[in-house]
TIRO-2110 file (N, C-alpha, C; in Angstrom, 1 decimal):
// TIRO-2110
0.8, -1.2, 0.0, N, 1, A
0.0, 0.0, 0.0, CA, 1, A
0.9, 1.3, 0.0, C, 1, A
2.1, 0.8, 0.6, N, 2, A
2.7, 2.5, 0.6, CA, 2, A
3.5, 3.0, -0.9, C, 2, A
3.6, 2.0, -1.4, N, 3, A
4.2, 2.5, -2.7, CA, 3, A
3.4, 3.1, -3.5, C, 3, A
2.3, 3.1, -3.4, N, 4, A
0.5, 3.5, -4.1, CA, 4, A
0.7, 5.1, -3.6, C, 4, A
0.8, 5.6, -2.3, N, 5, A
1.3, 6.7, -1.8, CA, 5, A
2.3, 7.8, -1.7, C, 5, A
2.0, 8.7, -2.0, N, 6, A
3.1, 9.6, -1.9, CA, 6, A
2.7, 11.4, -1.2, C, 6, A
4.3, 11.9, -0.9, N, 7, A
3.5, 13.5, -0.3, CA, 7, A
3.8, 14.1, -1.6, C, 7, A
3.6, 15.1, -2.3, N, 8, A
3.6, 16.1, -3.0, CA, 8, A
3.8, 17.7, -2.6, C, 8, A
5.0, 17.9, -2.9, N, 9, A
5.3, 19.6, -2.5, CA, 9, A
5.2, 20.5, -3.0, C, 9, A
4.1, 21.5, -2.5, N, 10, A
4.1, 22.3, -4.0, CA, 10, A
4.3, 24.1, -2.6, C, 10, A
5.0, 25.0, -3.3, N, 11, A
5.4, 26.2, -2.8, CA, 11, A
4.5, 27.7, -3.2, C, 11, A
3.8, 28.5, -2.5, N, 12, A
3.9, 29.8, -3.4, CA, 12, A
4.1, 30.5, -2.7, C, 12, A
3.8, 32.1, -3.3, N, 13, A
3.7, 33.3, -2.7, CA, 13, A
3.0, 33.5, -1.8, C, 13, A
1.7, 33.3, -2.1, N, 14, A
0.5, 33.6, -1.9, CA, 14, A
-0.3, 32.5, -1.1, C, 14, A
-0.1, 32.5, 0.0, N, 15, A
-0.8, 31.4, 1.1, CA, 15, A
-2.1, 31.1, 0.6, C, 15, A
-3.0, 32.2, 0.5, N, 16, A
-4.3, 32.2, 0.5, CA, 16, A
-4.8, 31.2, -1.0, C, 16, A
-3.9, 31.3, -1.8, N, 17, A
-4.2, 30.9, -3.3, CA, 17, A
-4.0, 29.5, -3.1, C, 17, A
-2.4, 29.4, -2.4, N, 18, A
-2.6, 28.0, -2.1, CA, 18, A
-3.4, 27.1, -1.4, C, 18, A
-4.3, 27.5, -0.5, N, 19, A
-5.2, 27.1, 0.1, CA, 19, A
-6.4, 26.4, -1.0, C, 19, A
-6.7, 27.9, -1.6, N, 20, A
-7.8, 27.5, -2.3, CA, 20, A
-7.2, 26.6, -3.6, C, 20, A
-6.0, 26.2, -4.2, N, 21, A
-5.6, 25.4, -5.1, CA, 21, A
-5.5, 24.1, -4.7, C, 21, A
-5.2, 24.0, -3.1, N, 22, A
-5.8, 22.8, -2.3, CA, 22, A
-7.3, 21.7, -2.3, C, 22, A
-8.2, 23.1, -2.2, N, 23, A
-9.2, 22.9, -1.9, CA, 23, A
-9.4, 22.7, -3.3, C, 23, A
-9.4, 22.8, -4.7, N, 24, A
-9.5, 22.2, -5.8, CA, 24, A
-9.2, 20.7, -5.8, C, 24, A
-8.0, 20.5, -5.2, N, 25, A
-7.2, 19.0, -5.8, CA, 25, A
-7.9, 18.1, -4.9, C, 25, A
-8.7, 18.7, -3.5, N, 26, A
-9.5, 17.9, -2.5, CA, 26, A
-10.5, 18.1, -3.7, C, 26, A
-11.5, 18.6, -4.2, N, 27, A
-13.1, 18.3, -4.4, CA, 27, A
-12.8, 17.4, -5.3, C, 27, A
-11.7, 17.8, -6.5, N, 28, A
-11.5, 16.8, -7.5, CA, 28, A
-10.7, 15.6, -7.7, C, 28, A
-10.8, 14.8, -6.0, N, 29, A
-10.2, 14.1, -5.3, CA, 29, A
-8.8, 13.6, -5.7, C, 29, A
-8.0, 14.3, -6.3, N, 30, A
-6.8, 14.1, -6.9, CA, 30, A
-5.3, 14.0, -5.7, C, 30, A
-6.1, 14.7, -4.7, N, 31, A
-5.1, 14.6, -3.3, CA, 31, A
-6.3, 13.7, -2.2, C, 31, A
-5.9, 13.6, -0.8, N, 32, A
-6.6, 13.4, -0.2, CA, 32, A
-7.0, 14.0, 1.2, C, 32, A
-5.6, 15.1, 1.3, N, 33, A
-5.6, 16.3, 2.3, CA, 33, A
-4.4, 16.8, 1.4, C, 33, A
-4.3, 18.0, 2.2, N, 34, A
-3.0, 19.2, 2.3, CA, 34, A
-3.1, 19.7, 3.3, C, 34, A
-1.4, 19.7, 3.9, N, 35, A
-1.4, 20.2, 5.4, CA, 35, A
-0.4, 21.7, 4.8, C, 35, A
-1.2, 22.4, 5.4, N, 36, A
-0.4, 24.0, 5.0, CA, 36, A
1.0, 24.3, 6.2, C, 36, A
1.8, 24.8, 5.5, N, 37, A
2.8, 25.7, 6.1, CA, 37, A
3.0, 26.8, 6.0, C, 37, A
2.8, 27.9, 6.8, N, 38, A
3.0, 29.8, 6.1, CA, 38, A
3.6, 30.6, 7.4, C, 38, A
4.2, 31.2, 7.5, N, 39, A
5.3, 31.0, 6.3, CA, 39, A
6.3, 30.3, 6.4, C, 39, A
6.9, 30.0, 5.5, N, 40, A
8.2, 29.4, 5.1, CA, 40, A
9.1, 30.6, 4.1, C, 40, A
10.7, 30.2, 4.1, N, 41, A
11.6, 31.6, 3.8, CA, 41, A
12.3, 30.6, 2.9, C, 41, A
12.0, 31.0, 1.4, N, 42, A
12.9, 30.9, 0.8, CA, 42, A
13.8, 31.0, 0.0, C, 42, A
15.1, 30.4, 0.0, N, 43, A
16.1, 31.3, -0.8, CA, 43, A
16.6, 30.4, -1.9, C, 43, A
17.1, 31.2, -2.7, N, 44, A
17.0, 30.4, -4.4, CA, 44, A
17.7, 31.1, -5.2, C, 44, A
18.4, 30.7, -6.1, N, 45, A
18.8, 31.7, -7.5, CA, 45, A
17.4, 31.9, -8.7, C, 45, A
17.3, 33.2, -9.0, N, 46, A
16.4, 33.5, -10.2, CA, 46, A
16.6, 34.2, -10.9, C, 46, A
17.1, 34.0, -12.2, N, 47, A
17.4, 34.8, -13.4, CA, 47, A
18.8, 35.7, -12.7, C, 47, A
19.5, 34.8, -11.9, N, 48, A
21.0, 35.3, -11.9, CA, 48, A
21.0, 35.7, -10.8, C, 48, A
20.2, 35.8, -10.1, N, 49, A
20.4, 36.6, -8.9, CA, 49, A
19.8, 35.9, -7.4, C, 49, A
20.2, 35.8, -6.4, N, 50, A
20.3, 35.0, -5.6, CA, 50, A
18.5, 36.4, -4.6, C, 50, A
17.7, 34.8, -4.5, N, 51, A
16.2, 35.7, -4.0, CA, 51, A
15.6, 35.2, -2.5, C, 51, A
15.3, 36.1, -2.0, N, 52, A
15.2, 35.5, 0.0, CA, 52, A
13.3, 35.7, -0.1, C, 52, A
12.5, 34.9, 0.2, N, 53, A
10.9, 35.4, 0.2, CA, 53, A
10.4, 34.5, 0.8, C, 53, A
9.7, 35.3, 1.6, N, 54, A
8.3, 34.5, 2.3, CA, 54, A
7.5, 33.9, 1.0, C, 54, A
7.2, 32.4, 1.8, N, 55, A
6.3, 31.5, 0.7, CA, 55, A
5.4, 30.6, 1.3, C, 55, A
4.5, 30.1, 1.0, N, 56, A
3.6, 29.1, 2.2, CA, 56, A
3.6, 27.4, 1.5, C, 56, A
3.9, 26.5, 2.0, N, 57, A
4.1, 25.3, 1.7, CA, 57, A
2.9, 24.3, 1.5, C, 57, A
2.9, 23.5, 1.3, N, 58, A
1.4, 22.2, 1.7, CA, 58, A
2.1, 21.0, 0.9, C, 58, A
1.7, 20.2, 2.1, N, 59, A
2.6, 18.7, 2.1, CA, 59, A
1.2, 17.9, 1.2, C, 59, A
0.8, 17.7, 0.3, N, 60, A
-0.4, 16.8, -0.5, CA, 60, A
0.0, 15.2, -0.2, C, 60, A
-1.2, 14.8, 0.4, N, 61, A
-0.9, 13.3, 0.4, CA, 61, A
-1.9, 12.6, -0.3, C, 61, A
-1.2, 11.9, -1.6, N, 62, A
-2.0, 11.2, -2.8, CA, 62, A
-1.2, 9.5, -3.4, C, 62, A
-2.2, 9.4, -4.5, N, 63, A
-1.8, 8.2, -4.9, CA, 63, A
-0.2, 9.0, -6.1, C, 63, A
0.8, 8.2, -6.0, N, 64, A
1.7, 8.5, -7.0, CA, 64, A
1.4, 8.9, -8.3, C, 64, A
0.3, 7.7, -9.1, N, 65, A
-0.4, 7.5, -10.0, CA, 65, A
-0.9, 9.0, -10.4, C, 65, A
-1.3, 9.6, -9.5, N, 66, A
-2.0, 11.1, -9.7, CA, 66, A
-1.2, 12.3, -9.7, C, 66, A
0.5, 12.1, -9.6, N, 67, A
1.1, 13.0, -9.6, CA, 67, A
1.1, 13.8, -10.8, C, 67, A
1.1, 12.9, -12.1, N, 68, A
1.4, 14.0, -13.3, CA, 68, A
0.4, 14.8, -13.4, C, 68, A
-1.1, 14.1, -12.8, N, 69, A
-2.2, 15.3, -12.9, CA, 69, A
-2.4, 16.1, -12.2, C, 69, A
-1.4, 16.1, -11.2, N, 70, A
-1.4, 17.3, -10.1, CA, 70, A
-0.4, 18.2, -10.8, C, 70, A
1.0, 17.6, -11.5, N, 71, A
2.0, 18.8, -12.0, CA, 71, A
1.2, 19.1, -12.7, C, 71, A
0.3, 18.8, -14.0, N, 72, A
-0.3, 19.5, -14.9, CA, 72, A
-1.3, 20.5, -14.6, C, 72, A
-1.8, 20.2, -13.4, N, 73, A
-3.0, 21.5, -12.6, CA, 73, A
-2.0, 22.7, -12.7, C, 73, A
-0.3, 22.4, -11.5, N, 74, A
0.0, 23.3, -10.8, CA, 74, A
0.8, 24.4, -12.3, C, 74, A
0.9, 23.0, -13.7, N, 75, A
1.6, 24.3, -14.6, CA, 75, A
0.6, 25.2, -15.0, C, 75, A
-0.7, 24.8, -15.2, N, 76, A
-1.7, 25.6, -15.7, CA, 76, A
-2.5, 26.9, -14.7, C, 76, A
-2.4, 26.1, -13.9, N, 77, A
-2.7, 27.4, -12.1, CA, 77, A
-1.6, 28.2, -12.0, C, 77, A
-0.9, 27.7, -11.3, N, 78, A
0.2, 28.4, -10.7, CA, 78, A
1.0, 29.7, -11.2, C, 78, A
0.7, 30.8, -10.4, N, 79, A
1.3, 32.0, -11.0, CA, 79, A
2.7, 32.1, -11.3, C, 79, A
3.2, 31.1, -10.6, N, 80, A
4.7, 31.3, -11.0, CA, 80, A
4.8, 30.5, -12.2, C, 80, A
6.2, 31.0, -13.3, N, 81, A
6.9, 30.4, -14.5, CA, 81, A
7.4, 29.2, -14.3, C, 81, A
7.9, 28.6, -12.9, N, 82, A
8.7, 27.4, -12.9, CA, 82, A
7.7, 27.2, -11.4, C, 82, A
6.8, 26.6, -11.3, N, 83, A
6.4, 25.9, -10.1, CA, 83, A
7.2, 24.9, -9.6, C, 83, A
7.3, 25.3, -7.8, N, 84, A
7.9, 23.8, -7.5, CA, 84, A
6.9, 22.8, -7.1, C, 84, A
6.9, 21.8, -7.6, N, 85, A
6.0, 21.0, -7.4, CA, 85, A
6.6, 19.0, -7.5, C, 85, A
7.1, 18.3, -6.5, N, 86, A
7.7, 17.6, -6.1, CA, 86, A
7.3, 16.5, -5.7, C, 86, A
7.1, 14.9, -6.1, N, 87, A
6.6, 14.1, -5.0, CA, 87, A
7.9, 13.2, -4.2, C, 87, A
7.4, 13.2, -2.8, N, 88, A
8.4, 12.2, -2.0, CA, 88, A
7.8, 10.8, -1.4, C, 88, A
8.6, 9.3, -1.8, N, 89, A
7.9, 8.3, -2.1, CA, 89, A
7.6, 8.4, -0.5, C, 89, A
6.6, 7.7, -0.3, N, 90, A
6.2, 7.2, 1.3, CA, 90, A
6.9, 5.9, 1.4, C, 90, A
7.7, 5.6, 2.3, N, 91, A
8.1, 3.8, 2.6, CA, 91, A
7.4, 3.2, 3.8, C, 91, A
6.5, 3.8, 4.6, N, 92, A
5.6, 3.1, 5.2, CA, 92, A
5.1, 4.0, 6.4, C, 92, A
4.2, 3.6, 7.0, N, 93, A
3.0, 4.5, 7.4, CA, 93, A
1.9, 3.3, 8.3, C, 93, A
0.5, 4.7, 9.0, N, 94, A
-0.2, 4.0, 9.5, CA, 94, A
-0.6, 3.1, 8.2, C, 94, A
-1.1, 1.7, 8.5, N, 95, A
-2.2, 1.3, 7.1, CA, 95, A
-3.7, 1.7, 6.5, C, 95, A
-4.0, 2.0, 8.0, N, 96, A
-5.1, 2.8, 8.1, CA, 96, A
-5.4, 3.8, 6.8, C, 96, A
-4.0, 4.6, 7.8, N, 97, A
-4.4, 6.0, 7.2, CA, 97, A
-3.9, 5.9, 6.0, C, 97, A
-3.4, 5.0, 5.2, N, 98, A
-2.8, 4.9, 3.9, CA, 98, A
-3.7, 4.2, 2.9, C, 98, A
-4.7, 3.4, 3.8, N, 99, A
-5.7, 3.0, 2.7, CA, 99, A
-6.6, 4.5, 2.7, C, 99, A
-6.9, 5.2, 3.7, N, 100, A
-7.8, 6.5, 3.5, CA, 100, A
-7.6, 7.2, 2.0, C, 100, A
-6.3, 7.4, 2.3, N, 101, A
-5.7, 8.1, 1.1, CA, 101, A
-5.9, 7.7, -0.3, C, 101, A
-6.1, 6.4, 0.0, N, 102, A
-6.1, 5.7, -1.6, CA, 102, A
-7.8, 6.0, -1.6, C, 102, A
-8.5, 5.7, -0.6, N, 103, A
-10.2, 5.9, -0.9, CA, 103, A
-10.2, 7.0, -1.2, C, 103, A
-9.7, 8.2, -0.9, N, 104, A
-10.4, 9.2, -0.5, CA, 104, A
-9.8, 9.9, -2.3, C, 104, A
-9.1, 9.3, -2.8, N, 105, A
-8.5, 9.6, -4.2, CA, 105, A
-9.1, 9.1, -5.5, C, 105, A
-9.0, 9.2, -6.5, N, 106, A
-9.8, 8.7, -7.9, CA, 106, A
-8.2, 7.7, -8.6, C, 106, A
-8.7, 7.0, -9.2, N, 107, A
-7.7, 6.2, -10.3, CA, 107, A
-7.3, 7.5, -11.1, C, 107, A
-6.3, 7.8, -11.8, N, 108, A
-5.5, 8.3, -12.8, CA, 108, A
-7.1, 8.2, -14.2, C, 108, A
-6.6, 9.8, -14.6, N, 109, A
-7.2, 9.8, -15.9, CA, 109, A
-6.7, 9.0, -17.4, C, 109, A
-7.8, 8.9, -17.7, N, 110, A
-7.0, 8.1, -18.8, CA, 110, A
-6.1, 8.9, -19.8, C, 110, A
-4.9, 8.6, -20.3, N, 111, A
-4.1, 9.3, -20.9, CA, 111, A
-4.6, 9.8, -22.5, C, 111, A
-5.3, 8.4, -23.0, N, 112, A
-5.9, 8.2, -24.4, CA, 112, A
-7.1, 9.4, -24.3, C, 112, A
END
């Protein structure tokens, strides 16, 4: 079950946006929660230049299977040019709470 699982990382500016881009990927059960983090500081190189910014985090916990349709939401949403958007494998967990995740999620769209 835990390989079926994964968290997904995704970063913005804008806490409030990421909340509600949360609450998208919950109704259209493509995650099965997001736990928010705000703020978070971070620093990075951008277009040459080294950048320090408040940003708000959310840990998404979903089926792996549904990651490319979550990167595809966050390139088409996401007001930034390069979203970071990440998944980290799960190697094990409650079972419980790891079948939730899988209920509480849809199968992958079909590619065709």
């Amino acid at each position: 079950m835990s390989t079926q699982v994964c968290e997904v990382v995704i970063t913005a500016a804008d806490a409030g946006w990421l909340v509600e881009f949360t609450r998208g990927l919950v109704a259209d059960r493509l995650v099965a929660c997001g736990q928010h983090i705000s703020p978070i500081r971070s620093v990075y190189r951008w277009d040459g230049e080294v950048q320090d910014d408040p940003e708000a985090r959310v840990a998404l916990h979903t089926r792996l299977s549904l990651v490319p349709e979550i990167v595809a939401r966050a390139d088409r949403d996401h007001p930034y040019d390069v979203p970071c958007v990440f998944a980290l494998p799960i190697q094990a967990g409650n079972p419980d709470y790891l079948a939730w995740v899988v209920a509480e999620t849809r199968e992958p769209a079909d590619p065709g």
